[in-house]
N, C-alpha and C positions, 0 to 999 in steps of 0.2 A: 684764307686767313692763315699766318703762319702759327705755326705750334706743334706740339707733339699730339701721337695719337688721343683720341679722347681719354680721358679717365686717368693716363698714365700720371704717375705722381700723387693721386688725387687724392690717397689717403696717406698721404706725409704733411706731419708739420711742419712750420716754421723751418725748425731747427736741422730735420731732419734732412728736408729739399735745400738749403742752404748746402749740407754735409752733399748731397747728390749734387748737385749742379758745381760746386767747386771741383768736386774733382774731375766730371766732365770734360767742365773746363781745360781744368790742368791737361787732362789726355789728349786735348787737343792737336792733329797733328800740325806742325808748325806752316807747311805751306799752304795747308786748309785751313788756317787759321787766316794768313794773306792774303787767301783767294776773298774769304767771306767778308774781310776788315775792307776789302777794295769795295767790294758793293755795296755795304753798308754807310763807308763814306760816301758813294758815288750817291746812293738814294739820298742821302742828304745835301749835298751838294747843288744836287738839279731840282729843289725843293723853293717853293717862296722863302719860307722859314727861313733858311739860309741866306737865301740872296735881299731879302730885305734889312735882314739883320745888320747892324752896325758895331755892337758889342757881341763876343759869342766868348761864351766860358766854356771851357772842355775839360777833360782830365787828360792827364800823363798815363799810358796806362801800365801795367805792373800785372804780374799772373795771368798772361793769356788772355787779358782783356783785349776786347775789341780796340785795333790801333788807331789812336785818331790824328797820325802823323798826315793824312792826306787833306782833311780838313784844315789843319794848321797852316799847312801852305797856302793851301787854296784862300784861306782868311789873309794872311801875309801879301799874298800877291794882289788882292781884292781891297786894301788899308783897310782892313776892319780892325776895332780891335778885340785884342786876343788877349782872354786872362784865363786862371789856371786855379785849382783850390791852394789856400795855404793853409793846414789848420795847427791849430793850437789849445789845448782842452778840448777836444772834441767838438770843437766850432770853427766851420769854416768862413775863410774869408776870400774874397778874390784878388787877384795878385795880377799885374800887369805881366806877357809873356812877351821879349824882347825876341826879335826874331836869331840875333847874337846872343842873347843873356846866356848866361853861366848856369848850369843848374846845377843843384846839393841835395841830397837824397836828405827829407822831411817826414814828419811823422807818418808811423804805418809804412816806411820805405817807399812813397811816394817822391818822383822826382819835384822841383820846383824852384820858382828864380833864386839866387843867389839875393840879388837887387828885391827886395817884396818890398814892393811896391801898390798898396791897397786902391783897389777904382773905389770912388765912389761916385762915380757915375750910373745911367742908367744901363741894365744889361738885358737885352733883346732876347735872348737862347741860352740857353743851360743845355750842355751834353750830358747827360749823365751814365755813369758806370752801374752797374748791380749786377747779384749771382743769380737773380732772378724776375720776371717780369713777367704781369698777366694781360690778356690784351684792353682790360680796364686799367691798366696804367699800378696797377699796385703791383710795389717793387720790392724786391730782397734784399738788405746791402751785407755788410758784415757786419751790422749788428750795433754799431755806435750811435746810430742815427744822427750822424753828423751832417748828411743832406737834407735830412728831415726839418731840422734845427736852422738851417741853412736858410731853407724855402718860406720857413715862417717868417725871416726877417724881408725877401726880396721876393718882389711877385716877378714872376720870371716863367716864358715859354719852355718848357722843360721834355726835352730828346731822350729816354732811356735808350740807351745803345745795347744790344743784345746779339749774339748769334741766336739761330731759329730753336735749337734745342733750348736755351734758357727760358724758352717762352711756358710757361703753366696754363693745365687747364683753368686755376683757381687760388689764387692767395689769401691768406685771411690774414689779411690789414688790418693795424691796432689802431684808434682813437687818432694818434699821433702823426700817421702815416699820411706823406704826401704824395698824391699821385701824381704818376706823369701825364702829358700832354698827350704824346705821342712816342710809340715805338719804332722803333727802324731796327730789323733783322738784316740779313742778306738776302731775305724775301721781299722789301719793299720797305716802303713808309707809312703807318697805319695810324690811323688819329683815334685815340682811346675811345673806347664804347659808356 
């Protein structure tokens, strides 16, 4: 199972392991960031999940997020389609991803189409980003709960993308919190406990 040592984190809260794992993050050296964004797409790639999927939502990523430019392609070259969050008040919506389209930096400094373009169609996969993730699928984000809010409106098979360090021994999930499906590190593809 990937993760960090036992116990490590184990007495931080919320807010705290947020504050820890961002900056992590951030330290991240830039070609080991590469290295790990390669496998973490490649485990999902070679995945049913993926390959049966028809619609897949992913993010753009921003701060050292896991880069999901390998998945994009692989969606493009495979005609799936590919949409992207758009949000506005703190609710997102999905937004068609033009393999040409334009994109305009969106709230939160998120990139996103120029053309937004809302699916309402049905969406097979949700990628999701966070600063943190347990291998129960309870996630960290930054605190908008703008996925959360998301997930209530669309039942959707839902991917937290993580490097292996992001992984916690434990998160304490509020009420509201939606869990993911399944985790994919650079350690593999793990389906929530």
């Amino acid at each position: 199972m990937c993760g960090r040592a036992e116990g490590e984190y184990a007495i931080l809260n919320k807010c705290e392991l947020r504050k820890r794992l961002k900056a992590e993050r951030a330290a991240l050296d830039m070609s080991d960031a590469e290295k790990k964004s390669a496998a973490i797409c490649a485990h999902l790639i070679s995945s049913d999940i993926f390959k049966n999927a028809s619609a897949v939502m992913l993010y753009l990523p921003i701060k050292n997020e896991v880069d999901t430019t390998p998945i994009i392609e692989k969606a493009f070259l495979e005609k799936k389609t590919v949409l992207v969050p758009h949000t506005e008040e703190d609710n997102i919506f999905p937004v068609i991803l033009k393999k040409d389209g334009i994109l305009l930096t969106g709230a939160y400094n998120i990139k996103e189409p120029k053309d937004r373009v809302i699916w309402d169609g049905k969406i097979d996969l949700c990628i999701v980003p966070g600063v943190g993730f347990d291998m129960r699928g309870a996630r960290i984000g930054f605190g908008k709960g703008c996925y959360d809010r998301f997930f209530k409106r669309y039942n959707i098979k839902k991917a937290g993308f993580a490097y292996s360090f992001q992984i916690a021994d434990k998160i304490d999930a509020e009420p509201h919190d939606i869990f993911m499906d399944i985790i994919v590190t650079e350690e593999g593809l793990f389906y929530c406990e």
